[in-house]
C-alpha positions as CSV (number, residue, x, y, z in Angstrom):
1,X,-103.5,20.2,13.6
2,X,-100.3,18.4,14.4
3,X,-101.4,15.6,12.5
4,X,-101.6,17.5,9.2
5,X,-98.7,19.3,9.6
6,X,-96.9,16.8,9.8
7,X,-98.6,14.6,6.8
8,X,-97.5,17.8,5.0
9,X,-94.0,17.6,5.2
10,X,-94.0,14.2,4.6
11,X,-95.8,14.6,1.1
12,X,-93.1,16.9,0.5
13,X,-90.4,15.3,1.2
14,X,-91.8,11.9,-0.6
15,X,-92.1,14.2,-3.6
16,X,-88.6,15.7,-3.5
17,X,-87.2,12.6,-3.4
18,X,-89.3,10.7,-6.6
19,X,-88.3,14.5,-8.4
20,X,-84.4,13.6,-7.4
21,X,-84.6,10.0,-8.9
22,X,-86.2,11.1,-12.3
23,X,-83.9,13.5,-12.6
24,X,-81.5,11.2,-12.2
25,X,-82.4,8.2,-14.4
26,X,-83.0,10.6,-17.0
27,X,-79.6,11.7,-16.9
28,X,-78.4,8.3,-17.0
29,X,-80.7,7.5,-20.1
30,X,-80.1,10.7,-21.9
31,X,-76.1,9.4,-21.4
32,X,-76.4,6.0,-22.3
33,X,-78.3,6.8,-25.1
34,X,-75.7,9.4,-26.7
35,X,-72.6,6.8,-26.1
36,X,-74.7,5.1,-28.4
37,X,-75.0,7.1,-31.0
38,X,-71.5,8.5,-31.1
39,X,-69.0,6.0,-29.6
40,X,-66.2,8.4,-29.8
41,X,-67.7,10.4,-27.5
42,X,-66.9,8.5,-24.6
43,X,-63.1,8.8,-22.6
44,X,-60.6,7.1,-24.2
45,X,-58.0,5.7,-21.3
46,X,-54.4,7.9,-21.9
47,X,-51.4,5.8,-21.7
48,X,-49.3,6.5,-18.5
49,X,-45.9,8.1,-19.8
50,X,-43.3,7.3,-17.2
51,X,-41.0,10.7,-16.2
52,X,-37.2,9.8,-17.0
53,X,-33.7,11.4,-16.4
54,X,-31.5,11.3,-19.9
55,X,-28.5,12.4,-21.4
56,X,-27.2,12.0,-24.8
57,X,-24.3,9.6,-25.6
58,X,-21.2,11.4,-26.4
59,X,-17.8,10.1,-27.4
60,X,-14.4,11.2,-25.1
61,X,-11.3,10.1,-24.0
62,X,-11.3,8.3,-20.5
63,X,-8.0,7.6,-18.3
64,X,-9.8,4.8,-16.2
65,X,-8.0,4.0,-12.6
66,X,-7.4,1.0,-10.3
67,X,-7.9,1.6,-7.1
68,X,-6.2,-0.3,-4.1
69,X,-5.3,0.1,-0.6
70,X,-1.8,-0.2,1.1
71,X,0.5,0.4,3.9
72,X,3.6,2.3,4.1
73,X,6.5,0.5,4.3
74,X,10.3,1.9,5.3
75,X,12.8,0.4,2.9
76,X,15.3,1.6,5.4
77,X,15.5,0.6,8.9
78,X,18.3,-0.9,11.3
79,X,17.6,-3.3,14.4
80,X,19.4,-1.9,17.3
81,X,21.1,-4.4,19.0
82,X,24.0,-4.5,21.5
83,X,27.0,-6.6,20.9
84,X,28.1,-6.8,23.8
85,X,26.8,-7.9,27.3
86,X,26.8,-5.5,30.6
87,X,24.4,-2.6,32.1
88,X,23.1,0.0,30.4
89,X,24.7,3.5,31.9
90,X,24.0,5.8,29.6
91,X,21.0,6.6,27.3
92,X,20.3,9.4,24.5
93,X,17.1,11.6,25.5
94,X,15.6,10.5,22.3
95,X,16.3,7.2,22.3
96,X,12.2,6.6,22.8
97,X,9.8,5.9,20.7
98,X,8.8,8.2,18.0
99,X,12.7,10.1,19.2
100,X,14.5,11.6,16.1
101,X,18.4,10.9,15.8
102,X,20.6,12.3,13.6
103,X,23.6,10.5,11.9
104,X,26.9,9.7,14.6
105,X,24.6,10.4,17.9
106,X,25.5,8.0,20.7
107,X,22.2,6.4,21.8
108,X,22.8,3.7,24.4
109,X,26.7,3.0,26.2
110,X,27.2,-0.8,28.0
111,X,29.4,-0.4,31.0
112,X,33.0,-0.4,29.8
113,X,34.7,-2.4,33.5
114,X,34.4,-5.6,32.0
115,X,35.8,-5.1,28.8
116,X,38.5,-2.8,30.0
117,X,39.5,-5.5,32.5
118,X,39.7,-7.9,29.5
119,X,41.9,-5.7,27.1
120,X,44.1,-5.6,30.0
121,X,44.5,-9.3,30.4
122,X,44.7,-9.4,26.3
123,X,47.3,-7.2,26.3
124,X,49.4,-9.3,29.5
125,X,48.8,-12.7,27.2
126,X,50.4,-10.6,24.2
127,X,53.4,-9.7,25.9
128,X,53.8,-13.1,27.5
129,X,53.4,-14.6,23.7
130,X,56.2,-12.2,22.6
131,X,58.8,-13.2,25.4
132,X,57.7,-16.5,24.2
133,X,58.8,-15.6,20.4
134,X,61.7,-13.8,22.2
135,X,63.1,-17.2,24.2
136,X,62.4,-19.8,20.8
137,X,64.7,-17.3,18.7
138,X,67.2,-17.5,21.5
139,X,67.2,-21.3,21.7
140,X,67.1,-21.2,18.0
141,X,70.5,-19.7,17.8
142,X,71.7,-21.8,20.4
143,X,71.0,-24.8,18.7
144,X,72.6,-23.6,15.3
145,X,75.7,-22.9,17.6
146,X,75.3,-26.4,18.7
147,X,75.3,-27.8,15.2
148,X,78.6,-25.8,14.2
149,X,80.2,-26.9,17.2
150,X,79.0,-31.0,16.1
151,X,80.0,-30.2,12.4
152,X,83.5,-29.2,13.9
153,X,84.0,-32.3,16.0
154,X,83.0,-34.5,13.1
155,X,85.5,-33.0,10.8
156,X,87.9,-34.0,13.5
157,X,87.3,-37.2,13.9
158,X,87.0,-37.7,10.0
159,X,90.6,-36.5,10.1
160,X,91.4,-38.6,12.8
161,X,89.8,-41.6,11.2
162,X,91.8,-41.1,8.0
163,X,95.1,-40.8,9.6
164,X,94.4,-44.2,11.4
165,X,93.6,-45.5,8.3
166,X,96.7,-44.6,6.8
167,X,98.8,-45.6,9.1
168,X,97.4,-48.6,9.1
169,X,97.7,-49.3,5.6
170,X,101.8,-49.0,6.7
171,X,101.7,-50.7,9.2
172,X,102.1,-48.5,11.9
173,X,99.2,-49.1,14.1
174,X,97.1,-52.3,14.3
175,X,93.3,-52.7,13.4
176,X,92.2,-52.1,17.3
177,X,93.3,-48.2,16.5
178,X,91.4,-47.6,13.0
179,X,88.8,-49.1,14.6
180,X,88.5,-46.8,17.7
181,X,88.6,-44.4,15.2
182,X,85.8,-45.6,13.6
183,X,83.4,-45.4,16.5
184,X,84.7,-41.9,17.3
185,X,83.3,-40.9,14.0
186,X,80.0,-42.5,14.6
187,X,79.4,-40.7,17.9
188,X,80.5,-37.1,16.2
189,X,78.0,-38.2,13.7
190,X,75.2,-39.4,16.5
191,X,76.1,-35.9,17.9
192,X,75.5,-33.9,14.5
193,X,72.3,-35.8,14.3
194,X,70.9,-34.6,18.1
195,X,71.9,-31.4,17.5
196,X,69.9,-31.0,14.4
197,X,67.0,-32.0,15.8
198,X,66.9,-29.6,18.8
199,X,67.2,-26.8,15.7
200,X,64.2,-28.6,14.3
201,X,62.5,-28.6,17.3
202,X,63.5,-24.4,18.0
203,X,62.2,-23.9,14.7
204,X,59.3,-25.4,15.5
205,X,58.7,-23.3,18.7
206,X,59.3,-20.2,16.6
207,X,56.4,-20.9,14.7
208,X,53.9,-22.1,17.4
209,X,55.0,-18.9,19.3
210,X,54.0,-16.6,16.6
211,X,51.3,-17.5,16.1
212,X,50.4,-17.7,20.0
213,X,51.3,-14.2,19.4
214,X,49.0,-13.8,16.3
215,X,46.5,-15.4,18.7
216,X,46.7,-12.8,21.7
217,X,46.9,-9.7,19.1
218,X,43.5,-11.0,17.8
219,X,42.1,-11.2,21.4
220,X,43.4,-7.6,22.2
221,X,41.7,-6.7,19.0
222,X,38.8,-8.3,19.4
223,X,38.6,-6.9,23.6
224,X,39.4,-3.4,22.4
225,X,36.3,-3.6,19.3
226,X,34.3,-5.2,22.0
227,X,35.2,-1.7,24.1
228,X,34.0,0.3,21.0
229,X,30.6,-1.8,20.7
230,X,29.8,-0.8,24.0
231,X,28.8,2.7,22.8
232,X,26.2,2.6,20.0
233,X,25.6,5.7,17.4
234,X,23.2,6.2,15.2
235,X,23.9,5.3,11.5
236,X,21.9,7.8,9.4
237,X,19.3,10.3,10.0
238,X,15.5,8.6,11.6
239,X,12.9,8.0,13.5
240,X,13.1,5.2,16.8
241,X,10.6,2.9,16.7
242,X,10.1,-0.4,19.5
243,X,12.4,0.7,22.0
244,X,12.9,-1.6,25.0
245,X,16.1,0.3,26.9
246,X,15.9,1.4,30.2
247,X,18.7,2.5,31.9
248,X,20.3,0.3,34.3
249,X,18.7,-3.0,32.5
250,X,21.8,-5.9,32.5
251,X,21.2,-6.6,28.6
252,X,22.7,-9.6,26.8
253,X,24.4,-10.2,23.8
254,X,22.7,-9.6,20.6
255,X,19.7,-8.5,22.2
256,X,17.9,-5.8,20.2
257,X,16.9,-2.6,22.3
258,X,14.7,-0.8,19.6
259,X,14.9,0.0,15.7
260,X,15.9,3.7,13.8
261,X,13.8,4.2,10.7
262,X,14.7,6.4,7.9
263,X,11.6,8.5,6.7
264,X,13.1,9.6,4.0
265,X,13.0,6.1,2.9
266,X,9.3,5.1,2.1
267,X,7.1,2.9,-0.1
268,X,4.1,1.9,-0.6
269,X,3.0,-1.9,-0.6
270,X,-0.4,-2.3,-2.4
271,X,-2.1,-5.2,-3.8
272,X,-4.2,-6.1,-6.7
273,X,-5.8,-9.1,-8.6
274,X,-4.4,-10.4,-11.1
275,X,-6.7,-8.4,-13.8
276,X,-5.8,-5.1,-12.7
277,X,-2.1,-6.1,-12.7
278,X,-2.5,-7.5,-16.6
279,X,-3.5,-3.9,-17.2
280,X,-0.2,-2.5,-15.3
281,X,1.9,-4.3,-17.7
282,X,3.5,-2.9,-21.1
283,X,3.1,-4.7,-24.5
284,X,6.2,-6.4,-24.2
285,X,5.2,-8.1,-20.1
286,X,7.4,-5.5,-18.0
287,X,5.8,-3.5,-15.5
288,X,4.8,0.2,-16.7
289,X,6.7,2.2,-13.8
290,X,3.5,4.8,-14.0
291,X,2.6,7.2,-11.5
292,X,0.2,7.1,-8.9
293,X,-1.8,8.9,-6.9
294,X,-1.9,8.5,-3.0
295,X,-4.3,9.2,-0.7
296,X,-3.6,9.8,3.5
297,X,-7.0,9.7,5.0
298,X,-6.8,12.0,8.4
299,X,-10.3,12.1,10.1
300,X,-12.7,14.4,7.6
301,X,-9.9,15.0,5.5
302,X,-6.9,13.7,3.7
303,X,-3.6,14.2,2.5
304,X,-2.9,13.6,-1.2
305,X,0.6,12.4,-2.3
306,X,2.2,10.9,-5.6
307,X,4.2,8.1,-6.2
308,X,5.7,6.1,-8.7
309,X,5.4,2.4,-9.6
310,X,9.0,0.7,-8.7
311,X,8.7,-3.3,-8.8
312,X,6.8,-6.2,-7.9
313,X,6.6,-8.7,-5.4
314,X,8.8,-11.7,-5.9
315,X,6.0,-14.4,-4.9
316,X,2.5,-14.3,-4.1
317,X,2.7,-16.0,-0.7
318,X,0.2,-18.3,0.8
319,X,-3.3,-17.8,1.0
320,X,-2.8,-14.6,-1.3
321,X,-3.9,-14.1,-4.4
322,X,-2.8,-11.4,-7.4
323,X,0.6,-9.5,-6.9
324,X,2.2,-7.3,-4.7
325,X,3.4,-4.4,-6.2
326,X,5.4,-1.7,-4.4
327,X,5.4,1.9,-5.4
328,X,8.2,4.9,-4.3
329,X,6.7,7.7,-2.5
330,X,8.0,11.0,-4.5
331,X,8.9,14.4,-1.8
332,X,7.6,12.5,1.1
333,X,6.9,14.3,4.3
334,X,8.6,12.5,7.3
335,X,6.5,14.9,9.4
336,X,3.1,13.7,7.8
337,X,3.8,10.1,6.9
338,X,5.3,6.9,9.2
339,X,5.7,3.3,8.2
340,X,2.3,1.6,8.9
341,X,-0.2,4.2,7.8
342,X,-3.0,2.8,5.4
343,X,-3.3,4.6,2.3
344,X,-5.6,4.6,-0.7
345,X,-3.9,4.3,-4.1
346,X,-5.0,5.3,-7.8
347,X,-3.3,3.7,-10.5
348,X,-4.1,5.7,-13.2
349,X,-4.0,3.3,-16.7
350,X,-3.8,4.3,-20.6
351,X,-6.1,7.1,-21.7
352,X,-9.1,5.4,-24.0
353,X,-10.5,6.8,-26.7
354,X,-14.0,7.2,-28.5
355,X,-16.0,5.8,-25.3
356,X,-18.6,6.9,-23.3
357,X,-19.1,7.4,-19.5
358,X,-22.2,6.8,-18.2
359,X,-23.4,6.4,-14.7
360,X,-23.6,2.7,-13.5
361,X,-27.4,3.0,-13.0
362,X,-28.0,3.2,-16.5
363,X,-26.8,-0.6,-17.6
364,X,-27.4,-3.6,-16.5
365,X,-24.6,-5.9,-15.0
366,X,-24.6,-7.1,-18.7
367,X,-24.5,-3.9,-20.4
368,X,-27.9,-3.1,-21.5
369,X,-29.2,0.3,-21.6
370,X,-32.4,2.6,-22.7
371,X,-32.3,4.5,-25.7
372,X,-35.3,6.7,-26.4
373,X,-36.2,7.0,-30.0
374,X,-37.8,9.9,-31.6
375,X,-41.7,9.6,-30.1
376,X,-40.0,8.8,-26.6
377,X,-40.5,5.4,-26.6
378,X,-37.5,3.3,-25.5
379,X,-35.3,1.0,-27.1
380,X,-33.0,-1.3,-25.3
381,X,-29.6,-2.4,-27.0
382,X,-26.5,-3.9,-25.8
383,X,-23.2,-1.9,-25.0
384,X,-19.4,-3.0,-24.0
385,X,-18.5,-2.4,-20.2
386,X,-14.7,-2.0,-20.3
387,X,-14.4,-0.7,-16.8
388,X,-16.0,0.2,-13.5
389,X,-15.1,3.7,-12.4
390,X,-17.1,3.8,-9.0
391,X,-20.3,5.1,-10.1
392,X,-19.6,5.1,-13.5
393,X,-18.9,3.0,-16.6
394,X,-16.7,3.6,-19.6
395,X,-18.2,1.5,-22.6
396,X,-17.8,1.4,-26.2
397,X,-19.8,-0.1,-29.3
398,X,-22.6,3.0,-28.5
399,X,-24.6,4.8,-30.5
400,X,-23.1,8.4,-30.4
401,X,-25.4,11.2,-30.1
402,X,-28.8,9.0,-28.6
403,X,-30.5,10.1,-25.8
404,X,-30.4,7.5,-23.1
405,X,-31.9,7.2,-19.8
406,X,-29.7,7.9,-16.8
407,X,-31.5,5.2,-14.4
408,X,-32.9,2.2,-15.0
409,X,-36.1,1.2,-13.2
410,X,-39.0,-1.4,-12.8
411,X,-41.1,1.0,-14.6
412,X,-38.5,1.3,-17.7
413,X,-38.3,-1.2,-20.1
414,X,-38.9,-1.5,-24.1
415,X,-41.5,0.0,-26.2
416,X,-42.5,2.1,-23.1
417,X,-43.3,5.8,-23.7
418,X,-42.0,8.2,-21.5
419,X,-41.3,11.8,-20.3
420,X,-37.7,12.8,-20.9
421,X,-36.6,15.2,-18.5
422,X,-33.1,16.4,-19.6
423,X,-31.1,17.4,-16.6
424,X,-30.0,21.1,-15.5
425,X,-26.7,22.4,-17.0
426,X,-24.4,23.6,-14.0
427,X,-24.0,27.2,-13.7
428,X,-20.5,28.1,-13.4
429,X,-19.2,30.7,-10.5
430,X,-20.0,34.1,-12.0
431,X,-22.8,33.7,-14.5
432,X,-26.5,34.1,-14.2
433,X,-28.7,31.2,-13.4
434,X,-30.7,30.6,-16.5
435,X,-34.6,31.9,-16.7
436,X,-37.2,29.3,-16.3
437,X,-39.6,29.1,-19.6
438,X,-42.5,30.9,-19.1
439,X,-46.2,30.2,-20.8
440,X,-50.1,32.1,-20.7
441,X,-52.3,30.2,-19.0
442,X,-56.1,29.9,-20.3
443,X,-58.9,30.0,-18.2
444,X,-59.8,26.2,-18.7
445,X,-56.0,25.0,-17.7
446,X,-55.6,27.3,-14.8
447,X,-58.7,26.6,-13.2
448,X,-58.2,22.7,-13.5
449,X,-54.9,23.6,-12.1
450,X,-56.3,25.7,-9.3
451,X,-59.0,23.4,-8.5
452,X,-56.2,20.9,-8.1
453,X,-54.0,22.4,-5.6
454,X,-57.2,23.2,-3.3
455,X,-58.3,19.8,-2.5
456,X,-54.6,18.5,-1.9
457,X,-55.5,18.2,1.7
458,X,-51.8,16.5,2.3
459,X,-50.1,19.7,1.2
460,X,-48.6,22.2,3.3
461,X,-50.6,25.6,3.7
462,X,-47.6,27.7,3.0
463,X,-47.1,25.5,0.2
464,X,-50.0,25.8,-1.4
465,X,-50.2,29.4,-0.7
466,X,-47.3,30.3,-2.8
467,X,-48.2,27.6,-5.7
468,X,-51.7,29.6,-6.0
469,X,-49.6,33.1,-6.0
470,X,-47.6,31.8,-8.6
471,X,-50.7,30.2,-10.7
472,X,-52.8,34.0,-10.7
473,X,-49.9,35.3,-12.2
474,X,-50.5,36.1,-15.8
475,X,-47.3,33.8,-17.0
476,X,-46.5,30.8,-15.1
477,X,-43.0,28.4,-15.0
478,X,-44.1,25.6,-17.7
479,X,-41.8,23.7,-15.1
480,X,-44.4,24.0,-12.5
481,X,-47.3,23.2,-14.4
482,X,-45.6,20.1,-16.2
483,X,-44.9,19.0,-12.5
484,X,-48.8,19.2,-11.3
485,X,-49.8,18.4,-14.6
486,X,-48.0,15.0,-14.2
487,X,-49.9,13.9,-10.7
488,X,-53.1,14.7,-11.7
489,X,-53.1,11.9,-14.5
């Protein structure tokens, strides 16, 4: 009984199976025989269409920028140094660094002993150089007395000398006389001659003592400026920056005890290769003093300043290349800004007109870009790159009024066909977000579309949910059914 049964169910199944695999090669000749007969019939492969961002190509007026980076720089400063030697004994509270002076404030005194003691002993050598001056006029007048009193015995002995002589000639006295007389002359004469010379010689003492006494007057200046040095004030208005001082310290001469900025008194030192300077320059080569715009960067935010363009470096200084240009900060802040801080700065150049701005994705380093022509297939061409704006690129010789594609891809490329999908406009603050088109579904679309979303196996329940809600309505977003449309080719 076994036995048959089971022969039973084998017949069956042995049947079932030959039924299955006529039925199949029937179908299989019934559909190899109607391609034949009508050729058309059969799927003809649809050309992939590649989904593109584009824009249209439309002429403005760009102001395009250089942008640098540079430090601030005090045009204004003052080493502090003493100018005389001693201990420090006194020091302003905000003589420190990052202190702010004002203009006259005494920041730092020397001990005075040393340089009192030495305008004392300056003023001792000038009044010993002055009795000096005193005693040469004396013996000055004392050897013009002298002289008189030499002049007056020589007239004598001239007289005396003649009357010899003429009573010689009668023959009164004898040669011995005249010629006593003679020698008495000489000596009055020898005697004139001393005598002058020791006037000389007083007059020559005058001098020398004056100016011994110029001398000490320009020591008892010099001790008494020395004395004034010792005490230092502040020359204008700043900000102290690497100060050494420390009370007590024995400091030397000329040695510098920190530096006073003025923070009023800022620039900016920025530099730039020697194309973007070409570009700062006016038709006839002098530098176009424009504004610019400065950035302060201060953890997530930043500080923005203006400035104006003042004058250039005088050389370019080794192992540097392009220029050094300096720039005047306009109402800077002393509170905000200090020399040192790194700053980012926007040169803004001539405004250019009828150009296009287009985002740097869309051309190649050599300017080639997409067009799409009027059954979406593209069409590259050749544009002029005049400048690199960050993300963007101003260019010229362009087709006003094409549609181009925003990026480039592998994909891309010419005589390709693709989807254009033209980006959304920004709603502004206050206006209503525009409605999404809207189209009726039939029954043959939305039950492909249906059908598609329930064997996505890698999408989200929720998800799908919501996307199947949305499909049973009776209109749908044509945005939506473009987007699943798309992934089911």
């Amino acid at each position: 009984m076994k036995f048959l049964t089971r022969s039973a169910i084998g017949l069956f199944l042995l049947s079932l199976t030959l039924g299955i695999l006529l039925l199949a090669a029937g179908q299989i000749f019934w559909a190899v025989k109607e391609a034949q007969e009508n050729p058309a019939a059969g799927r003809t492969p649809k050309e992939r269409m590649v989904s593109v961002n584009i824009d249209t190509l439309v002429a403005v007026t760009a102001t395009p920028t250089i942008t640098s980076y540079g430090t601030v720089e005090s045009w204004r400063s003052l080493e502090l140094r003493s100018s005389v030697a001693g201990p420090l004994i006194e020091l302003a509270p905000e003589f420190r660094d990052g202190g702010i002076v004002t203009t006259g404030q005494m920041l730092f005194k020397i001990d005075p002993a040393k340089l009192e003691t030495a305008i004392a002993l300056a003023e001792a050598d000038l009044a010993d150089a002055a009795a000096e001056v005193a005693d040469a006029a004396s013996a000055l007048v004392l050897a013009q007395a002298d002289i008189d009193v030499a002049l007056g015995q020589q007239e004598l002995r001239m007289q005396a000398y003649e009357r010899q002589v003429g009573l010689r000639a009668r023959g009164v006295n004898t040669e011995l006389d005249v010629e006593a007389a003679t020698i008495a002359l000489s000596a009055a004469k020898q005697t004139l001659i001393g005598q002058q010379q020791a006037y000389a010689q007083a007059v020559t003492r005058i001098s020398r003592s004056e100016v011994a006494l110029d001398r000490r007057e320009i020591a008892l200046n010099e001790a008494r400026r020395s004395l004034v040095d010792a005490v230092v004030n502040a020359p204008f208005d700043g900000v102290m920056s690497n100060v050494s001082a420390v009370l007590g310290r024995l400091v030397s001469t000329n040695e510098q005890l920190g530096v006073v900025i003025d923070p009023a008194a800022l620039e900016i030192a920025f530099r730039v290769s020697n194309n973007q300077f070409s570009r700062m320059l006016l038709d006839d080569g002098t530098l176009r003093r424009s504004k610019v715009r400065l950035i302060l960067a201060y953890g997530n935010g930043q500080i923005e300043m203006e400035g104006k363009i003042e004058r250039v470096g005088a050389e370019v200084g080794d192992g540097q290349v392009g220029r050094l240009v300096y720039a005047r900060l306009l109402d800077a802040d002393s509170s905000v800004m200090r020399p040192g801080d790194f700053l980012t700065i926007e040169v803004s150049e001539p405004p250019m007109n009828e150009v296009a701005l287009i985002p740097a994705s869309a051309a190649t380093t050599d300017g080639r870009i997409l067009l799409l022509q009027d059954d979406d297939r593209l069409e590259e061409v050749t544009v002029k790159i005049l400048r690199r704006q960050g993300d963007e690129l101003i260019v010229t010789d362009v087709p006003f009024g094409r549609r181009y594609v925003l990026q480039r891809s592998p994909q891309t490329g010419a005589g390709i066909q693709v989807k254009p999908i033209v980006p959304l406009v920004p709603v502004e603050a206050g206006e209503a977000a525009p409605e999404p088109e809207m189209i009726v579904l039939d029954d043959e679309r939305r039950a492909r579309l249906v059908a598609f979303i329930e064997g996505r196996e890698n999408m989200a329940a929720a998800s799908k949910e919501t996307v199947l809600d949305q499909l049973a309505q009776p209109e749908v977003s044509l945005e939506l059914v473009e987007r699943f449309e798309d992934k089911m080719e």
